[in-house]
C-alpha positions as CSV (number, residue, x, y, z in Angstrom):
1,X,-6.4,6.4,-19.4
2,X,-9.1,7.9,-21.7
3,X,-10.8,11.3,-20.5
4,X,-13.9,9.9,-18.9
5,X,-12.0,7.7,-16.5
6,X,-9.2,10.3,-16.3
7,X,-12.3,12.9,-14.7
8,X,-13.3,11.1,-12.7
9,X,-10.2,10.1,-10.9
10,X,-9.2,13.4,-10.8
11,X,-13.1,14.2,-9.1
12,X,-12.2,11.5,-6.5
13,X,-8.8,13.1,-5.6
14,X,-10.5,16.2,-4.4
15,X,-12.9,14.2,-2.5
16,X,-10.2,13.2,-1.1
17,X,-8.0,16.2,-0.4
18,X,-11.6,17.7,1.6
19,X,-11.0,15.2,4.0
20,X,-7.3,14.8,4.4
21,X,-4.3,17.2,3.2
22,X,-2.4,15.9,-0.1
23,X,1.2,16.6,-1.1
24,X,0.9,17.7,-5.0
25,X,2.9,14.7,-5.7
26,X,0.8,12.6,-4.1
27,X,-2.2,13.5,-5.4
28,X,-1.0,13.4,-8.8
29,X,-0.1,9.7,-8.2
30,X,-3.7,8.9,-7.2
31,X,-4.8,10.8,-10.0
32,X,-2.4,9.1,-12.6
33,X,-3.9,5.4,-10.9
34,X,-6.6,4.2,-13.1
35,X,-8.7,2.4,-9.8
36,X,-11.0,0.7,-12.1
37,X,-8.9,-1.7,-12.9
38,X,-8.6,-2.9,-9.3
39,X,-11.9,-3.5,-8.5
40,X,-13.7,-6.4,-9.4
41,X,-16.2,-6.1,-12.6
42,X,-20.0,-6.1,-10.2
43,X,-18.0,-3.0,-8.1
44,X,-17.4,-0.7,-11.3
45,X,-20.2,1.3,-10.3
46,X,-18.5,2.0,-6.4
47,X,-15.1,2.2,-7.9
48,X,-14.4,6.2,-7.4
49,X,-16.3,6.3,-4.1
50,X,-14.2,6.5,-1.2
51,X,-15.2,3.0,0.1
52,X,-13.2,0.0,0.7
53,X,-14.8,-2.7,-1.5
54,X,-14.3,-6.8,-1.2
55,X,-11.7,-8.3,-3.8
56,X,-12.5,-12.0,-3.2
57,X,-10.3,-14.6,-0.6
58,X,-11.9,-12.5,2.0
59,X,-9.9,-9.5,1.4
60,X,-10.3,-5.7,0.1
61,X,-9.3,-2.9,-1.8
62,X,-9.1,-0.2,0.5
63,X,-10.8,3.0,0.2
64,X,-8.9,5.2,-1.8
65,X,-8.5,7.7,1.0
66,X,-6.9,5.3,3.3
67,X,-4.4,4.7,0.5
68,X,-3.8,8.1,0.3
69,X,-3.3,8.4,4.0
70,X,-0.9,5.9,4.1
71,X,1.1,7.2,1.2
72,X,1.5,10.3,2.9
73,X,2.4,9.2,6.1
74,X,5.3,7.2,4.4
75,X,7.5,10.4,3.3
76,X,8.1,9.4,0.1
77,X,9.6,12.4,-1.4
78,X,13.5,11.5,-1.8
79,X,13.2,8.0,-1.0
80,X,13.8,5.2,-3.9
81,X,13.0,1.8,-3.0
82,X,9.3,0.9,-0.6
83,X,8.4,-2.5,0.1
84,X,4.5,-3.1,0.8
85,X,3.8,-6.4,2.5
86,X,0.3,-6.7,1.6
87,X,-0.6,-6.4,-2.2
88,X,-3.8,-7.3,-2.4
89,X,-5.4,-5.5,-5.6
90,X,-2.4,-4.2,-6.1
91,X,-4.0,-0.8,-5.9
92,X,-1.3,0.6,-3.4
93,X,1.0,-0.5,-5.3
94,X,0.4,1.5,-8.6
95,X,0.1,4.6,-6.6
96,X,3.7,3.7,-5.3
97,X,4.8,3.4,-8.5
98,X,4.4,6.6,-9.4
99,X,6.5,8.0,-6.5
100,X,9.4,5.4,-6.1
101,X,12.0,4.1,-8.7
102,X,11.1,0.1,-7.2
103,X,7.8,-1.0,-5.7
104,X,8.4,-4.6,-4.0
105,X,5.3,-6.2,-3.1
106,X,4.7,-9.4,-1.3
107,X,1.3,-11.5,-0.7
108,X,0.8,-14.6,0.6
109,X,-2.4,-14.8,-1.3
110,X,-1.2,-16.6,-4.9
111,X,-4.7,-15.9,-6.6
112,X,-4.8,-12.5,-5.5
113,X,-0.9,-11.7,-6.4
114,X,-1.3,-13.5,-10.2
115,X,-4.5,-10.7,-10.6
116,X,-2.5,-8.2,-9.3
117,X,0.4,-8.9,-11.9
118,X,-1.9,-8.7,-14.7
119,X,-2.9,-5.4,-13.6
120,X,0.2,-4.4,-13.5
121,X,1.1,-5.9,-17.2
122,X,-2.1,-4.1,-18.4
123,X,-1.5,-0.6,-17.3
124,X,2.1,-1.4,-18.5
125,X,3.5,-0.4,-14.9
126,X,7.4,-1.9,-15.1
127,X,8.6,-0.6,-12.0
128,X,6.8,-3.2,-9.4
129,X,8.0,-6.5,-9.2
130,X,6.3,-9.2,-7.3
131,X,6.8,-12.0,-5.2
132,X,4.1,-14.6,-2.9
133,X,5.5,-15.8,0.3
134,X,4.4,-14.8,3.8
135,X,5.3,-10.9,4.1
136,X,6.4,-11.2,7.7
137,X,9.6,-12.3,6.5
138,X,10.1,-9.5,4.0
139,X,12.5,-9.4,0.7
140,X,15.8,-9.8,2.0
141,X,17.4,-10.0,-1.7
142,X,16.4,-6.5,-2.6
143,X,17.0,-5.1,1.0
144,X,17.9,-2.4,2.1
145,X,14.8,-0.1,1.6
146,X,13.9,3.3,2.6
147,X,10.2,2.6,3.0
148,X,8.3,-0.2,4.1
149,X,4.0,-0.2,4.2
150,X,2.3,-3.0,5.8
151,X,-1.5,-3.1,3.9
152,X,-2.7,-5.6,6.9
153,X,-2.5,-5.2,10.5
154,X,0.2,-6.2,12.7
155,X,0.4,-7.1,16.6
156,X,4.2,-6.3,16.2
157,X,6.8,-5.6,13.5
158,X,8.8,-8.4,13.0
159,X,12.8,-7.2,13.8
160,X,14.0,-8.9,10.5
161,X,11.6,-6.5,9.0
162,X,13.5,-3.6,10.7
163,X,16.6,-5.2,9.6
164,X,15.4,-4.4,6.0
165,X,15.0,-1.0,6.2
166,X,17.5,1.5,5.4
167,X,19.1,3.8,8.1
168,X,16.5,6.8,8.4
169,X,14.2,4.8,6.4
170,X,10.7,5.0,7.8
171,X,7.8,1.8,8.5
172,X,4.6,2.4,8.2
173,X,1.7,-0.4,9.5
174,X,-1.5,-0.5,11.6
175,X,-0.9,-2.2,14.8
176,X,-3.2,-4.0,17.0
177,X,-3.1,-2.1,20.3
178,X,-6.0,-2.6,23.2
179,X,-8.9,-4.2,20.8
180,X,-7.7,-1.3,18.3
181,X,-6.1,-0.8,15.3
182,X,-3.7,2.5,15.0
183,X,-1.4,3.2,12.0
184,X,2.0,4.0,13.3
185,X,4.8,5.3,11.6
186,X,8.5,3.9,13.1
187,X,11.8,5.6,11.9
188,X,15.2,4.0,12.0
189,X,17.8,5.8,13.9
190,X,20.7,3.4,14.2
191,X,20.0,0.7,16.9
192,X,17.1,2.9,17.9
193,X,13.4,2.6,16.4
194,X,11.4,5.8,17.0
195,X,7.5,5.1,16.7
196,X,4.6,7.7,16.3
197,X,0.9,7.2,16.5
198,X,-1.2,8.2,13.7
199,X,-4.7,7.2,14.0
200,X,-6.6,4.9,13.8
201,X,-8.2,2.3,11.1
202,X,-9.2,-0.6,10.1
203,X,-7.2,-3.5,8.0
204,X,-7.5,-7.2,7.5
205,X,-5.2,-9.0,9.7
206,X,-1.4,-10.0,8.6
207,X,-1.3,-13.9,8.7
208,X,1.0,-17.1,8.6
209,X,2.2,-18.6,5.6
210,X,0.8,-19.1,1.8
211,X,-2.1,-19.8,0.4
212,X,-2.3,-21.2,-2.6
């Protein structure tokens, strides 16, 4: 990242942190995530401002403080593997990367996942690997992890989701509840699933299938 860019992320993670509370760690992932490169080439101008902006396919990079919020809700501190059902921009993604040993993404969008990928090959990021199929049903082969984010809205989390996350291991999503969206946070606790509202926001919709 040259020192121009690298400013200017750095200006856009305090922005951030006079809004919402960063861990030091997370904040320096934000910082090391070049968010340029995730946003399409007429949105260069918006890239460091703490919008969401449109990708294409009807979908969007969120803002860069939701991301934040949603990294910091997951816990990540000691945990090793996250899947994110959702990759979008891959944006979330690269921030992850920075914090966990193995991001596994999934979308179900294949245009939007083969951009993603070539994001990830430019910025030489070798710790995501990358997979289009419906996210509902997760990534059994690499299960068990200890984080899971959901980067689209959910009426419910699917139990064979659960079944993919480590004991202890935490799930983090916007669910639909009473014409709303609220992020939740849901822990593990054996057989039992503890769940915590957050607050709430505003995602596209988790839907069926792929599209090619």
């Amino acid at each position: 990242m040259d020192k121009i860019t690298a400013k200017k992320t750095a200006r856009m993670a305090d922005e951030i942190e006079k809004i919402f509370s960063l861990s030091p760690e997370i904040k320096e992932a934000i910082v090391k995530t070049n968010r340029e490169v995730f946003v399409p080439t007429g949105f260069k101008h918006s890239a460091y401002k703490l919008d969401a902006l449109p990708i294409g396919a009807s979908q969007y990079i969120s803002s860069p403080l939701t991301v934040a919020k949603m990294t910091e809700y997951l816990f990540p501190r000691g945990a090793d593997r996250v899947l994110e059902i959702g990759c979008g921009s891959g944006y979330q993604a690269a921030v992850l990367s920075h914090l966990f040993r193995g991001v596994f993404t999934i979308e179900r969008i294949e245009s939007l996942m083969l951009e993603a990928k070539q994001r990830f090959r430019q910025l030489v990021i070798n710790n995501i690997h990358t997979r289009t199929d419906d996210g509902q049903n997760g990534w059994i082969s690499y299960a068990p992890y200890d984080r899971i984010l959901f980067s689209a809205t959910a009426k419910q989390i699917p139990k064979r989701i659960f079944d993919q996350l480590a004991d202890g291991g935490i799930v983090v999503a916007p669910i639909e509840k009473h014409g709303k969206q609220v992020i939740t946070r849901f822990i593990k606790d054996g057989e039992r699933i503890e769940e915590e509202e957050l607050e709430e926001c505003d995602f596209v919709p988790v839907l069926d299938g792929i599209q090619k």
